[in-house]
mmJSON file of the N, C-alpha and C atoms, coordinates in Angstrom:
{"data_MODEL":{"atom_site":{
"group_PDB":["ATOM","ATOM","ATOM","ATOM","ATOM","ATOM","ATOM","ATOM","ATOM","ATOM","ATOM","ATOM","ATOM","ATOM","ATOM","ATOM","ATOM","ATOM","ATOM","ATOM","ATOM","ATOM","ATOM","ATOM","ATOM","ATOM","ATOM","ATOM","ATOM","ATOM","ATOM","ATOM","ATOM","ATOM","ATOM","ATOM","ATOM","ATOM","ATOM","ATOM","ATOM","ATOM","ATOM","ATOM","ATOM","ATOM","ATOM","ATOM","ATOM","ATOM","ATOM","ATOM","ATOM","ATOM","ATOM","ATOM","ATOM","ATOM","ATOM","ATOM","ATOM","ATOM","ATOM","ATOM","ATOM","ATOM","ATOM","ATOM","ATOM","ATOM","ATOM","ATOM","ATOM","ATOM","ATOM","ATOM","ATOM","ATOM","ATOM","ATOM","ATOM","ATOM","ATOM","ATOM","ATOM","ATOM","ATOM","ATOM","ATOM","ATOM","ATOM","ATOM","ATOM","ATOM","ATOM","ATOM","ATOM","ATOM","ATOM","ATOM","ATOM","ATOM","ATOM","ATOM","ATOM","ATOM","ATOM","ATOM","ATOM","ATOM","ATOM","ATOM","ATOM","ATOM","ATOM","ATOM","ATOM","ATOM","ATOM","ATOM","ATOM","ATOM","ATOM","ATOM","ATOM","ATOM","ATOM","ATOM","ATOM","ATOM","ATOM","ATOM","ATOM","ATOM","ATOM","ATOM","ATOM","ATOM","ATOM","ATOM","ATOM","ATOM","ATOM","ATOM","ATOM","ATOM","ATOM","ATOM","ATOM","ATOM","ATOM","ATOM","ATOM","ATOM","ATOM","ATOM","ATOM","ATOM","ATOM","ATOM","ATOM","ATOM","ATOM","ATOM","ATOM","ATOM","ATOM","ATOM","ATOM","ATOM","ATOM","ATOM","ATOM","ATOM","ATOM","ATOM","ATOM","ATOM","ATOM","ATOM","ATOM","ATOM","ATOM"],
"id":[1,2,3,4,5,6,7,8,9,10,11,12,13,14,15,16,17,18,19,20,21,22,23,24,25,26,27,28,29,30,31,32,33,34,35,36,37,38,39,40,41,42,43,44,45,46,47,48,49,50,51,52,53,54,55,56,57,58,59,60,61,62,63,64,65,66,67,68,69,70,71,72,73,74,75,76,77,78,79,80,81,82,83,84,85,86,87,88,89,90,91,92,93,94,95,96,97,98,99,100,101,102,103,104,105,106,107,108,109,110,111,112,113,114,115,116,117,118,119,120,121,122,123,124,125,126,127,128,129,130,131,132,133,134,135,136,137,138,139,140,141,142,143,144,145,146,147,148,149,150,151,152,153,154,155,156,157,158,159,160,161,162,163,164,165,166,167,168,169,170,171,172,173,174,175,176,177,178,179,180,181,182,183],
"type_symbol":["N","C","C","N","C","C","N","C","C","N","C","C","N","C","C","N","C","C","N","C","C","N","C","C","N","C","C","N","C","C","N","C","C","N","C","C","N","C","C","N","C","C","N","C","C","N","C","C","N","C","C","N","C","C","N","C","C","N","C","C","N","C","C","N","C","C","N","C","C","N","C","C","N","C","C","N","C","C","N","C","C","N","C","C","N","C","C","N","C","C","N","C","C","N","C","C","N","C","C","N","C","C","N","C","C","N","C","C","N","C","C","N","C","C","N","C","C","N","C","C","N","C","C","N","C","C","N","C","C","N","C","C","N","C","C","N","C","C","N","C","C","N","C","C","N","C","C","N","C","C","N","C","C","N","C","C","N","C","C","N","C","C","N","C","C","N","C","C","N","C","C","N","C","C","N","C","C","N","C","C","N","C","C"],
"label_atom_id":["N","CA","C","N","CA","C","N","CA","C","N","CA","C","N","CA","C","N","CA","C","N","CA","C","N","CA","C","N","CA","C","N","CA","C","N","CA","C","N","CA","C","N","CA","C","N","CA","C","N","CA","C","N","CA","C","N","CA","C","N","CA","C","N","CA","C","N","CA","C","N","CA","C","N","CA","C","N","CA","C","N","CA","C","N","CA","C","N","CA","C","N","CA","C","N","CA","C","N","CA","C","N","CA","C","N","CA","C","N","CA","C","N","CA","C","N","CA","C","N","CA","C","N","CA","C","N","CA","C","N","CA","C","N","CA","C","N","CA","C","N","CA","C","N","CA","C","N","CA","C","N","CA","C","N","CA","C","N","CA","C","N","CA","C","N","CA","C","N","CA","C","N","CA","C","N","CA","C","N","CA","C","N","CA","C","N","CA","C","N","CA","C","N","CA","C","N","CA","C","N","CA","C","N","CA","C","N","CA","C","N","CA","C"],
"label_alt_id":[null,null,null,null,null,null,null,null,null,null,null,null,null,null,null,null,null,null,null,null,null,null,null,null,null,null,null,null,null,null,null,null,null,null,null,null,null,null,null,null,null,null,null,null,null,null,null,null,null,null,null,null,null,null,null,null,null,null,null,null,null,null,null,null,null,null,null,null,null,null,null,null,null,null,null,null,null,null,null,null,null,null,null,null,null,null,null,null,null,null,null,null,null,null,null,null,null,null,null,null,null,null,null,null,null,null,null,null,null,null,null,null,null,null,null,null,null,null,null,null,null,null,null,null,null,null,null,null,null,null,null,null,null,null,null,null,null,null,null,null,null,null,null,null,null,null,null,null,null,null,null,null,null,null,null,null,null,null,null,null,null,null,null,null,null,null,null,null,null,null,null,null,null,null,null,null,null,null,null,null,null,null,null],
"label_comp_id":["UNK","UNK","UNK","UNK","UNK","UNK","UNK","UNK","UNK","UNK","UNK","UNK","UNK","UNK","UNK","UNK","UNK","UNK","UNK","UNK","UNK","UNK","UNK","UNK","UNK","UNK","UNK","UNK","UNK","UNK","UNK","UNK","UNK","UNK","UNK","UNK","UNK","UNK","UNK","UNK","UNK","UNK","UNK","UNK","UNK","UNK","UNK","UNK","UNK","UNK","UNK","UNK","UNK","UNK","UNK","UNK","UNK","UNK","UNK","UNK","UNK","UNK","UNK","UNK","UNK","UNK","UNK","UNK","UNK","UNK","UNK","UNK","UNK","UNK","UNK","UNK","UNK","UNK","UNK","UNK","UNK","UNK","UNK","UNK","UNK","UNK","UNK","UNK","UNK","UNK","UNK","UNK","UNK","UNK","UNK","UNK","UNK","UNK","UNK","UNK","UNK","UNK","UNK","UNK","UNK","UNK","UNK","UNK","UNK","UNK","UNK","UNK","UNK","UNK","UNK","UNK","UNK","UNK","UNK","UNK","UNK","UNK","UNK","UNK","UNK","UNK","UNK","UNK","UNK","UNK","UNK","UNK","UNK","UNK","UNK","UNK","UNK","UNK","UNK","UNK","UNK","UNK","UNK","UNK","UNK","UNK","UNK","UNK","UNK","UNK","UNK","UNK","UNK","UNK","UNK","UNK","UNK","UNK","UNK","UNK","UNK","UNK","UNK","UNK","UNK","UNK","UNK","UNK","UNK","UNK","UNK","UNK","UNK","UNK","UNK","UNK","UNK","UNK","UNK","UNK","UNK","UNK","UNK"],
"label_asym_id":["A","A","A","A","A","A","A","A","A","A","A","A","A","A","A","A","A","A","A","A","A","A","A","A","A","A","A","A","A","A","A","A","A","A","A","A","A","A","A","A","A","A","A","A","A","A","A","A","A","A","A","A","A","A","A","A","A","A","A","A","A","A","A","A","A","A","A","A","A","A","A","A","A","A","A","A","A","A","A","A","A","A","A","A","A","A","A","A","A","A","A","A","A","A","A","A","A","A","A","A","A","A","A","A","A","A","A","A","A","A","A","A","A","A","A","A","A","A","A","A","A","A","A","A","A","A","A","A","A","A","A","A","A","A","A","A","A","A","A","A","A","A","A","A","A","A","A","A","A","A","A","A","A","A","A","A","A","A","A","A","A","A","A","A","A","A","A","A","A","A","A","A","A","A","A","A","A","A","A","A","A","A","A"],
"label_entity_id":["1","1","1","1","1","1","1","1","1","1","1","1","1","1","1","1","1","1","1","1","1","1","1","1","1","1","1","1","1","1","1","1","1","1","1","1","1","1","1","1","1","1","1","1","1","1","1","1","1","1","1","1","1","1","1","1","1","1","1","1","1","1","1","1","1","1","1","1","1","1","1","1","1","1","1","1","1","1","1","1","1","1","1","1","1","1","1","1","1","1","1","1","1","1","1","1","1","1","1","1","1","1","1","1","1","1","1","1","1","1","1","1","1","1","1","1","1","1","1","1","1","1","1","1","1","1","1","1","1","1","1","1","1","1","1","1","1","1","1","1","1","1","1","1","1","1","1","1","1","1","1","1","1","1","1","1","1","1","1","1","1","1","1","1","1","1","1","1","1","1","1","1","1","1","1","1","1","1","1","1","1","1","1"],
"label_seq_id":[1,1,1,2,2,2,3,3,3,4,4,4,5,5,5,6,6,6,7,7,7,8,8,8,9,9,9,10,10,10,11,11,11,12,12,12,13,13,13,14,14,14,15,15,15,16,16,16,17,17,17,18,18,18,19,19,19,20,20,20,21,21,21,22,22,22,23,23,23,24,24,24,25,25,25,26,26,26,27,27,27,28,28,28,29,29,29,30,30,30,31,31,31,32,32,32,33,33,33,34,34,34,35,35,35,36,36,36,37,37,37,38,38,38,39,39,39,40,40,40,41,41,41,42,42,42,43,43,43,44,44,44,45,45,45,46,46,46,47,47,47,48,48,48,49,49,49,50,50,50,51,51,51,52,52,52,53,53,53,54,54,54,55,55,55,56,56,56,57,57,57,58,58,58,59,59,59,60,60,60,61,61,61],
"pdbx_PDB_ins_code":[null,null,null,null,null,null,null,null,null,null,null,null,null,null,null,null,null,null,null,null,null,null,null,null,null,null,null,null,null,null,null,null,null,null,null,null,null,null,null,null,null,null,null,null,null,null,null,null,null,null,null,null,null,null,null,null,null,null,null,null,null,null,null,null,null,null,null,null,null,null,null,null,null,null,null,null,null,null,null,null,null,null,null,null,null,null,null,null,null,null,null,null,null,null,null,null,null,null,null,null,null,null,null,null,null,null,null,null,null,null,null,null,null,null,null,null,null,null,null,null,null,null,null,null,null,null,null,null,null,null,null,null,null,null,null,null,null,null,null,null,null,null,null,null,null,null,null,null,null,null,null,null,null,null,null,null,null,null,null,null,null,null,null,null,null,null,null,null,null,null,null,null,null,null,null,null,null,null,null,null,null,null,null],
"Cartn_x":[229.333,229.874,230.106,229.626,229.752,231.022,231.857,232.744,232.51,231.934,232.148,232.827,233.097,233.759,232.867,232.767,231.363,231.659,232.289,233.062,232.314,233.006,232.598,231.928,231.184,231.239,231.272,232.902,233.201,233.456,232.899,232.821,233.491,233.515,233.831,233.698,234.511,234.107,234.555,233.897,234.381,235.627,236.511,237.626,237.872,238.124,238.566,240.009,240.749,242.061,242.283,243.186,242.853,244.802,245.008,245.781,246.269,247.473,247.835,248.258,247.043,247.445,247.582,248.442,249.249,248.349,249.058,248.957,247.437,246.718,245.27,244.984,244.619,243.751,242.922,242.581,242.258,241.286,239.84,239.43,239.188,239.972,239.459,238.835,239.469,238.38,237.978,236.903,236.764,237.052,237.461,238.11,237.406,237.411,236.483,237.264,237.987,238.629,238.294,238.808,238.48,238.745,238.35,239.51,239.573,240.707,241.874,240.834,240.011,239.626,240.156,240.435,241.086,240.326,240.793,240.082,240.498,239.729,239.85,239.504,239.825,239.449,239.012,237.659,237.423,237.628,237.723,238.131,236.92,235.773,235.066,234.889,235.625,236.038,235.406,234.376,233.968,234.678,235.081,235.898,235.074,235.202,234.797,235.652,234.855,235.699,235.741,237.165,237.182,238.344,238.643,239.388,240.943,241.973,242.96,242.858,242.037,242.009,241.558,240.532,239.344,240.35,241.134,242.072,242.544,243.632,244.33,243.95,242.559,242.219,241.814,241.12,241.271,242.484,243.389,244.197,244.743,244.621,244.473,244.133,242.587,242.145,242.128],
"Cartn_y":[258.875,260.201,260.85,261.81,262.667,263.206,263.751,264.108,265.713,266.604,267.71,268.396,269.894,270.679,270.959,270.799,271.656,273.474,273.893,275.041,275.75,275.687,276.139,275.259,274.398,273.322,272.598,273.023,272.321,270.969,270.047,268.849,268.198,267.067,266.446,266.969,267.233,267.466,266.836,266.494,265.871,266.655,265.596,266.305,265.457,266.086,265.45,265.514,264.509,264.006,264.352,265.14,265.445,264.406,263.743,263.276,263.699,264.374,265.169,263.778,263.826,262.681,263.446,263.345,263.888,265.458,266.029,267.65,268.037,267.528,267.521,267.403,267.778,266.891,266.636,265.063,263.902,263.917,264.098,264.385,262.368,261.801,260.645,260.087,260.444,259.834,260.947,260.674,261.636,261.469,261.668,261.328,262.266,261.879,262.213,262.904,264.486,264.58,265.101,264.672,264.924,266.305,266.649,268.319,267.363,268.249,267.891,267.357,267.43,266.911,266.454,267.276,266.678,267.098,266.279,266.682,267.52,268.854,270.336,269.844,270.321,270.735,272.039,272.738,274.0,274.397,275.649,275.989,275.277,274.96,274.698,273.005,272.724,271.107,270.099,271.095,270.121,269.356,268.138,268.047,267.741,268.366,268.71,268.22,268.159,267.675,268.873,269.733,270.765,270.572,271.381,271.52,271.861,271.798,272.446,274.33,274.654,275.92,276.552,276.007,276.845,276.467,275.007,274.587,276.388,276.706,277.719,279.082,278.952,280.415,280.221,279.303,279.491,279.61,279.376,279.494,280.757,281.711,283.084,284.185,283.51,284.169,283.94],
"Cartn_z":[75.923,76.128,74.763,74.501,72.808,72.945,72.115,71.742,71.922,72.453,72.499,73.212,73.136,74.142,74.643,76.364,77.125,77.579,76.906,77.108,75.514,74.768,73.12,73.176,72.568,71.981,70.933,70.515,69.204,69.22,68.098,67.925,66.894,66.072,65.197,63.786,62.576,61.686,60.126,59.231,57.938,57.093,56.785,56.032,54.794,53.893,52.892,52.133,52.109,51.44,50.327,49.862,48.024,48.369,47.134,46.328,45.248,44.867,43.67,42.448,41.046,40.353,39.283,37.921,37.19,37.213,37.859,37.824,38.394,38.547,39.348,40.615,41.189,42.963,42.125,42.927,43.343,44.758,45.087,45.948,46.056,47.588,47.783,48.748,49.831,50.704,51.938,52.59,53.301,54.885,56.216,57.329,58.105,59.4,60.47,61.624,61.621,62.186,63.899,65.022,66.365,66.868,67.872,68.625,69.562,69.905,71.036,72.045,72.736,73.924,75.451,76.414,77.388,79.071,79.746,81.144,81.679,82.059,82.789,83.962,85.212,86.503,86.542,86.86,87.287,88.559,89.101,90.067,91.422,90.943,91.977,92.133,91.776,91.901,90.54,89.705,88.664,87.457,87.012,86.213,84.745,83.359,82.064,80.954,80.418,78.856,77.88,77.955,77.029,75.643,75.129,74.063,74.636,73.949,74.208,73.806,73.693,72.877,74.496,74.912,75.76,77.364,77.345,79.063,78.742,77.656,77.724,78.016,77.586,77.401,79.216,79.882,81.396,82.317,81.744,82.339,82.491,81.479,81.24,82.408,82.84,83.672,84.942],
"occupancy":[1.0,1.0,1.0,1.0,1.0,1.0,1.0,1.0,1.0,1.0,1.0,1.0,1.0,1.0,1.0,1.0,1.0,1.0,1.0,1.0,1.0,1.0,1.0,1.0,1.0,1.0,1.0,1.0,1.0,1.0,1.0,1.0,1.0,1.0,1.0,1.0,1.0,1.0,1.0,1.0,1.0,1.0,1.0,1.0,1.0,1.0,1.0,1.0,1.0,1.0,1.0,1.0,1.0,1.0,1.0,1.0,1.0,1.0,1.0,1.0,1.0,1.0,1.0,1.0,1.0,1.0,1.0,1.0,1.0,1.0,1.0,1.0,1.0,1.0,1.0,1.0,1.0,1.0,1.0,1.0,1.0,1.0,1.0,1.0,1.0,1.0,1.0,1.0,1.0,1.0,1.0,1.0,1.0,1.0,1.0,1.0,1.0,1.0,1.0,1.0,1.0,1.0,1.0,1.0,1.0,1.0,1.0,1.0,1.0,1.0,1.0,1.0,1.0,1.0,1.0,1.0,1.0,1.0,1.0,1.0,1.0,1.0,1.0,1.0,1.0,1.0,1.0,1.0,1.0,1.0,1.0,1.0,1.0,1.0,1.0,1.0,1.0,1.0,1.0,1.0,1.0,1.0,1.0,1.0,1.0,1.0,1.0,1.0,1.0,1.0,1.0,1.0,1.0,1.0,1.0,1.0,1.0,1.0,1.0,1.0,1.0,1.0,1.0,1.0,1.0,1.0,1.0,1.0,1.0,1.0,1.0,1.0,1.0,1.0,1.0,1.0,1.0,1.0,1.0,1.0,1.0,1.0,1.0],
"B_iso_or_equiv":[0.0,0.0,0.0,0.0,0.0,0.0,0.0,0.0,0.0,0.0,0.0,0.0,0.0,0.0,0.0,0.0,0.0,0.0,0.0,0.0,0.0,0.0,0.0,0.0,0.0,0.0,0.0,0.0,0.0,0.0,0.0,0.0,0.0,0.0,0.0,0.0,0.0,0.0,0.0,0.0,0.0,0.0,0.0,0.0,0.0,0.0,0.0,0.0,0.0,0.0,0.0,0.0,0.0,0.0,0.0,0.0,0.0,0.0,0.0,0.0,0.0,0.0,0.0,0.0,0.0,0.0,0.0,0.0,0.0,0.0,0.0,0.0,0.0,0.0,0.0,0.0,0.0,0.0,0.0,0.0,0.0,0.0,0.0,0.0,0.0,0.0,0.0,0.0,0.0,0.0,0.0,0.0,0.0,0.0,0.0,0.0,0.0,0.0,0.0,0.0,0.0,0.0,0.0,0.0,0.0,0.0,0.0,0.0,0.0,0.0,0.0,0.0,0.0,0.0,0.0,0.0,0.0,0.0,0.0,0.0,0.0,0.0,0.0,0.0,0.0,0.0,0.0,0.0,0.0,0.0,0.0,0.0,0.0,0.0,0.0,0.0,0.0,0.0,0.0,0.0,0.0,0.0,0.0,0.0,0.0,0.0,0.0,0.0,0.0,0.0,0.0,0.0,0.0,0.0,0.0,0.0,0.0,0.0,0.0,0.0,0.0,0.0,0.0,0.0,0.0,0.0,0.0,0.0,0.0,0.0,0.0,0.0,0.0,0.0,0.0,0.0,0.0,0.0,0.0,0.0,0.0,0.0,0.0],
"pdbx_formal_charge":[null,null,null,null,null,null,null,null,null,null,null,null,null,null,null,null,null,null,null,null,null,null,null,null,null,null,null,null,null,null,null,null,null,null,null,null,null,null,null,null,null,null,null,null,null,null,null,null,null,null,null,null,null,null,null,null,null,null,null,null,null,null,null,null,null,null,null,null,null,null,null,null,null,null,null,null,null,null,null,null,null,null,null,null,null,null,null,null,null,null,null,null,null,null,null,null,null,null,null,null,null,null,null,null,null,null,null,null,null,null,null,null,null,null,null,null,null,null,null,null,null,null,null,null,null,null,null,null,null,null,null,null,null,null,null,null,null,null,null,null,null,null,null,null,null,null,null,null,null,null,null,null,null,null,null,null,null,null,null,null,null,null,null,null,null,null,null,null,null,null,null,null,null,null,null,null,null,null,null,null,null,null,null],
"auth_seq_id":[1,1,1,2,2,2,3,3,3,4,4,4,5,5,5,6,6,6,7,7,7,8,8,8,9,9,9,10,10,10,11,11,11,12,12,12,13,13,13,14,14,14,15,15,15,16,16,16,17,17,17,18,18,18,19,19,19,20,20,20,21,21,21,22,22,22,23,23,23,24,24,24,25,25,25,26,26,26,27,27,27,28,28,28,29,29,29,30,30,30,31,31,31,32,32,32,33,33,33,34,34,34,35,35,35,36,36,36,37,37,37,38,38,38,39,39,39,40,40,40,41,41,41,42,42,42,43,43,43,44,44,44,45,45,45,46,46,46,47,47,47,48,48,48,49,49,49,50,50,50,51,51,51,52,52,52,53,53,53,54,54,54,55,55,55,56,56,56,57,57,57,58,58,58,59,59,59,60,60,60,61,61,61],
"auth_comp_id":["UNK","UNK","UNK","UNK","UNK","UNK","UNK","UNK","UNK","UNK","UNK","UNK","UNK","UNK","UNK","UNK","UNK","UNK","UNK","UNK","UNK","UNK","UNK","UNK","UNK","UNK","UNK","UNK","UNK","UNK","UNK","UNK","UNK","UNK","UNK","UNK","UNK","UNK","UNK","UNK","UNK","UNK","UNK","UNK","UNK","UNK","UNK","UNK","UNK","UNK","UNK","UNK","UNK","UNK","UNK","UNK","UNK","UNK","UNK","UNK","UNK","UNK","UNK","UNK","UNK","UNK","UNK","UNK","UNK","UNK","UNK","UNK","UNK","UNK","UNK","UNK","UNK","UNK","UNK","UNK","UNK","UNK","UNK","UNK","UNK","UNK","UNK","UNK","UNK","UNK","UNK","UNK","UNK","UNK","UNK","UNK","UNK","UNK","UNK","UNK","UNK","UNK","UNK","UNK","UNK","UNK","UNK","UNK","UNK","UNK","UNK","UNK","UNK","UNK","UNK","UNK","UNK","UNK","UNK","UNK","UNK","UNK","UNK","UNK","UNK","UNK","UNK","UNK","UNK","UNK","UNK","UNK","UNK","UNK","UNK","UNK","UNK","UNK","UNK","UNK","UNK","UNK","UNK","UNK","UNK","UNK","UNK","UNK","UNK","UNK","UNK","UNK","UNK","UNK","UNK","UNK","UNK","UNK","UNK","UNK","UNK","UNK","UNK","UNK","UNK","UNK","UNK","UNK","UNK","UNK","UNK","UNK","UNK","UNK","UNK","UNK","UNK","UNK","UNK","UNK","UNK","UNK","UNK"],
"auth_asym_id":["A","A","A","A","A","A","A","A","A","A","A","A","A","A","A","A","A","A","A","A","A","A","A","A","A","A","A","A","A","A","A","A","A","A","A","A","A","A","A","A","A","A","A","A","A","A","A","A","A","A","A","A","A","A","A","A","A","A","A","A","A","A","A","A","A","A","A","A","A","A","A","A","A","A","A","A","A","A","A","A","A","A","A","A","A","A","A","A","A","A","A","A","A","A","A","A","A","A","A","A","A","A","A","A","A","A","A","A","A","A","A","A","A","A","A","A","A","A","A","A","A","A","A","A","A","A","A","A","A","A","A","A","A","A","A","A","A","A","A","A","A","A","A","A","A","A","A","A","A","A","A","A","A","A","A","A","A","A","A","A","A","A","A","A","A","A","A","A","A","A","A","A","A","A","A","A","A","A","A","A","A","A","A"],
"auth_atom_id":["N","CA","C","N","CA","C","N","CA","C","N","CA","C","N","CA","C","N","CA","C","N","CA","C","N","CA","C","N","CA","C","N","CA","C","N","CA","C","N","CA","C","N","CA","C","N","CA","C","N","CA","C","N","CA","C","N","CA","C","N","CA","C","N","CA","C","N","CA","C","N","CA","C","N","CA","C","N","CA","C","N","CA","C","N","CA","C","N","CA","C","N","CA","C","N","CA","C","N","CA","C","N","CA","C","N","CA","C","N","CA","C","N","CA","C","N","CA","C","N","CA","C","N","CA","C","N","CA","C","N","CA","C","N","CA","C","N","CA","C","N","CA","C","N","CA","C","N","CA","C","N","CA","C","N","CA","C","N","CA","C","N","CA","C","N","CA","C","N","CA","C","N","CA","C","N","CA","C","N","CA","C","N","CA","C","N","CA","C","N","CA","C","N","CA","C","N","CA","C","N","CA","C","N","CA","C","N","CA","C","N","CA","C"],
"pdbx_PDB_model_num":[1,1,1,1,1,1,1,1,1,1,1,1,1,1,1,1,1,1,1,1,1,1,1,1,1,1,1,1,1,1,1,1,1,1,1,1,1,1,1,1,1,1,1,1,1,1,1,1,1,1,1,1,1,1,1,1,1,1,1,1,1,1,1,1,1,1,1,1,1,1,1,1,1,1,1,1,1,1,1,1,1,1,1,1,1,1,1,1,1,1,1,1,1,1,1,1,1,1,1,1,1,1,1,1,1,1,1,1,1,1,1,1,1,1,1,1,1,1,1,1,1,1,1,1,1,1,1,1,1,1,1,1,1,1,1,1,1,1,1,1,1,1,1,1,1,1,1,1,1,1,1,1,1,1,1,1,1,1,1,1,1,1,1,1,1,1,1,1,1,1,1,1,1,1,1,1,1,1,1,1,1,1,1]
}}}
């Protein structure tokens, strides 16, 4: 199962850690950060893997 939103489909993206070492960043390691991801129910019984951004914005309407 991929990690996407089937709504947007925003996915996984690279981040990087800076560390402040005497008066500088320090770029060190880089981390793999997720989106929220959670199970939606749509109104017609299908259940999806969306974001917390996109559950809200349905709920809207």
């Amino acid at each position: 199962m991929e990690k996407t939103c089937t709504i947007c489909g925003k996915k996984s993206g690279m981040s990087v850690t800076l560390v402040k070492l005497r008066g500088k960043y320090n770029p060190t390691n880089k981390v793999r950060k997720y989106p929220n991801l959670q199970w939606a129910r749509l109104p017609n019984g299908k259940r999806i893997l969306a974001c917390a951004k996109c559950i809200k914005r349905l709920a809207k309407v």
